[in-house]
Steps between C-alpha positions, in 0.01 A plus 500: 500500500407460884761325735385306774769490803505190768756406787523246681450369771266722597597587871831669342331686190627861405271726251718591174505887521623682188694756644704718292815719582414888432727677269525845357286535140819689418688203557304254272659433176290631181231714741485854463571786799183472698300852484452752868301295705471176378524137719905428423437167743482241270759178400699516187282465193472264250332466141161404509517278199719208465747534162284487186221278640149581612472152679222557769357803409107466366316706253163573691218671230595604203616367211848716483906460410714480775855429414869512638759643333806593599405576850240723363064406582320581167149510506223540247130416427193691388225277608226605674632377880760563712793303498730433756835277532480375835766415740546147647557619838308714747736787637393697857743800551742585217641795282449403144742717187435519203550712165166565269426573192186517349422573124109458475200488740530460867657228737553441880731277734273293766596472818383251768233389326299197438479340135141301448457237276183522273181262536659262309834503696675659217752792541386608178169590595516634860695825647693672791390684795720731711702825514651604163760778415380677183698563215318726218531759237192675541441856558429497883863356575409279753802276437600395844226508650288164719198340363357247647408263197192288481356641837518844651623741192728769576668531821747741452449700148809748539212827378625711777908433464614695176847434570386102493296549198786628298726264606414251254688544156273358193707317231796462732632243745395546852645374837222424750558391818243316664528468935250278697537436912243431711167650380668758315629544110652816387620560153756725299524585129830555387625626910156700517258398770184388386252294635502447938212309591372264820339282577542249256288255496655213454825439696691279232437368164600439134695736242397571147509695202224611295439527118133761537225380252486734173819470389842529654865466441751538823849418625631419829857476565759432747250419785633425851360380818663541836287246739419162527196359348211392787546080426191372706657257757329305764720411773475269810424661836290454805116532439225371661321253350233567209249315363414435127247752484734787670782405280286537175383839642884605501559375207220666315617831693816467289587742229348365170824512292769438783535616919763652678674299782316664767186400331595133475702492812402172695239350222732205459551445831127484549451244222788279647329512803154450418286242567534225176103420510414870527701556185347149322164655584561808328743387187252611254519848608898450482470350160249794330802778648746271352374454162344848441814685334359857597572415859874592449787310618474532852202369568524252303809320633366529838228315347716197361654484855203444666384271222848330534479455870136245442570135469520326142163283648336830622511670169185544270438531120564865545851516715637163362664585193641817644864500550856637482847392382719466821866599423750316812822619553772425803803673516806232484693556879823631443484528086357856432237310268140382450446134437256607193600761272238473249132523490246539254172598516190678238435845504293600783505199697426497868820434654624375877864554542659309790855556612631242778821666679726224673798703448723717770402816283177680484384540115238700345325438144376721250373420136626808246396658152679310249870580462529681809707245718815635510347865581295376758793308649761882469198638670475214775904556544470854569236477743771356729627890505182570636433553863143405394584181292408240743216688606347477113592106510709582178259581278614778315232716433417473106195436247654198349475324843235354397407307802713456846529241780669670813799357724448157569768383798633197497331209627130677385325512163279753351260489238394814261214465254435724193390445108748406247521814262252506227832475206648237351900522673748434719491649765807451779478406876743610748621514817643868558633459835847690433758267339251241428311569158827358298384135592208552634254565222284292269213571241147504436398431182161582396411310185167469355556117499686386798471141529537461096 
């Protein structure tokens, strides 16, 4: 899911940073000592799936198993593609854990990569592109090691490292740890360095796990990720004016599956300010991003807002019936509370979230994974103990923030746009400012018939 962040008015907008707080990998609950030499500057980590549920993760290729139990990734398949289970978020720098344990054929963990649908726009059919962390049994003990899947081939085979080689244990579980910053990535098998390779060529993308064509049976467990996940958020800010045609030349310069902030920095901002009949004049080109699903979430909300900002009148065949559900908000002055706790909405919808401020209080918004309120809310608390907290706007950093609207002060509104998750749930809304998530909270439910 991609967030889209707004403040207004515009004179006084901020850009939501994610910054997180360093701390020790020694320090970090459940994460083993960090071997000589690796990066020990990273937040506390969290598990990178959510309870028992696989909600937002997408099988690309294939067909294969991929279930959850007990905390534990099991993955099988013997088709004749790849497989992959891939994440819902795009992550930039990170250390990823995680235990292995593979009983047949050979496997890999996917790391900023892109996932492609197939000519049809099916997950099913298409596959994943990017740098991939092998796991194998074979003779040449390459476990460890960087390929670069669907592109370049090996990048870093581990032939000349014995000591790597034989750090892999066949038929047992494994701790790898998995380190990207900057253009780098470095890996270890169970506190033995592996690969060490840069550049990289791509600078942020999605996790996943692979099931290998031919037959394979593997187990993942107790996998932990200590960053936050890159949400693509357009912000507010001073540009200079652009045109229709530059603005679709940004747009298609976009990341297919999702963009970084820096990437998307300002885009808003240009459509806000853009001249209406420039953007009327080129709305078919808005509504052909819009509607191709391949074009990834980023571009196509960008799309929608540009679409949004044409007059009713101006519309044609092609733009008319395009639209989003707008979810409104306003924080009741002086009552810790929405004046709408409840919204409902179909899987996957387009949505505009508004939140009106005329309180004394500045209030932030954030919709969650399902049953994570009161975690988000502890984690919100905390952040008070932070001499960062304000800084981050609140928003603890966490995969089941699902989307996030920064600080809005009072007196201001701001508006964050995203897609409603693909899964039929609730999903909760709150305000994590410390001391205010008790009240301050709502729900999202995502129901495949809404109005019914």
């Amino acid at each position: 899911m991609a967030a889209y962040i707004r403040r207004m008015p515009i004179a006084h907008c901020i850009a939501l940073v994610c910054l997180v707080a360093p701390l020790s990998a020694t320090e970090q609950e459940g994460s083993p000592t960090p071997p000589p030499n690796a990066d020990t500057n990273w937040p506390a980590a969290e598990p990178l799936f959510i309870g028992e549920s696989l909600e937002g993760w997408t099988i690309y290729g294939g067909p294969a198993s991929y279930q959850l139990v007990g905390g534990e990734l099991r993955g099988s398949g013997d088709a004749a593609r790849n497989a992959f289970l891939v994440s819902p978020s795009d992550w930039s720098d990170f250390l990823l854990e995680v235990e292995v344990l593979i009983e047949k054929g050979n496997s890999g963990v996917q790391i900023r990569s892109r996932a492609e649908p197939g000519p049809d726009g099916s997950p099913l059919k298409g596959r994943v592109v990017g740098a991939q962390i092998e796991i194998e049994m074979t003779n040449r003990r390459w476990s460890g090691g960087l390929y670069d899947e669907g592109r370049a081939g090996w990048l870093d085979d581990l032939s000349e490292s014995e000591p790597a080689r034989a750090a892999f244990h066949p038929g047992e579980w494994n701790q790898y740890r998995i380190e990207c910053r900057g253009d780098r990535a470095r890996t270890w098998v169970n506190g033995v360095p592996c690969a060490d390779y840069a550049p990289l060529a791509d600078k942020s993308g999605r996790i996943a796990f692979q099931v290998h064509s031919g037959g394979t049976v593997i187990r993942w467990r107790n996998a932990r990720i200590a960053a936050a996940p890159t949400v693509p958020a357009i912000t507010s800010g001073a540009n200079q004016p652009m045109d229709a045609a530059a603005i679709l030349t940004a747009i298609a310069a976009l990341p297919t599956e999702a963009a970084t902030r820096s990437t998307v920095s300002g885009l808003e901002s240009a459509i806000l300010s853009a001249d209406v009949a420039g953007l009327t004049a080129a709305q078919d080109q808005f509504a052909t991003i819009y509607s191709d699903a391949a074009q990834g979430e980023a571009r196509r909300i960008l799309a929608l807002e540009a679409i949004a900002r044409i007059p009713a009148p101006a519309r044609n065949d092609h733009t008319r019936e395009l639209t989003f559900q707008s979810v409104e908000l306003s924080c009741l002055p002086g009552q810790m509370r929405w004046n709408r706790s409840t919204f409902r909405c179909a899987p996957g919808t387009p949505l505009r979230f508004t939140m009106e401020n005329p309180d004394s209080l500045q209030h932030n918004l954030m919709l969650c994974a399902p049953g994570s309120l009161s975690e988000i809310g502890v984690k919100g608390d905390l952040m008070n103990q932070s001499a960062d907290g304000k800084a981050r706007e609140y928003i603890p950093s966490s995969p089941k923030v699902l989307a996030a609207m920064g600080l809005i002060d009072p007196g201001t509104s701001g508006t964050m746009w995203c897609f409603a998750p693909t899964k039929a749930a609730t999903y909760p809304l709150v305000c994590a400012y410390p001391g205010h998530w008790r009240t301050m909270n709502g729900k999202l439910q995502v129901i495949e018939n809404p109005s019914g």
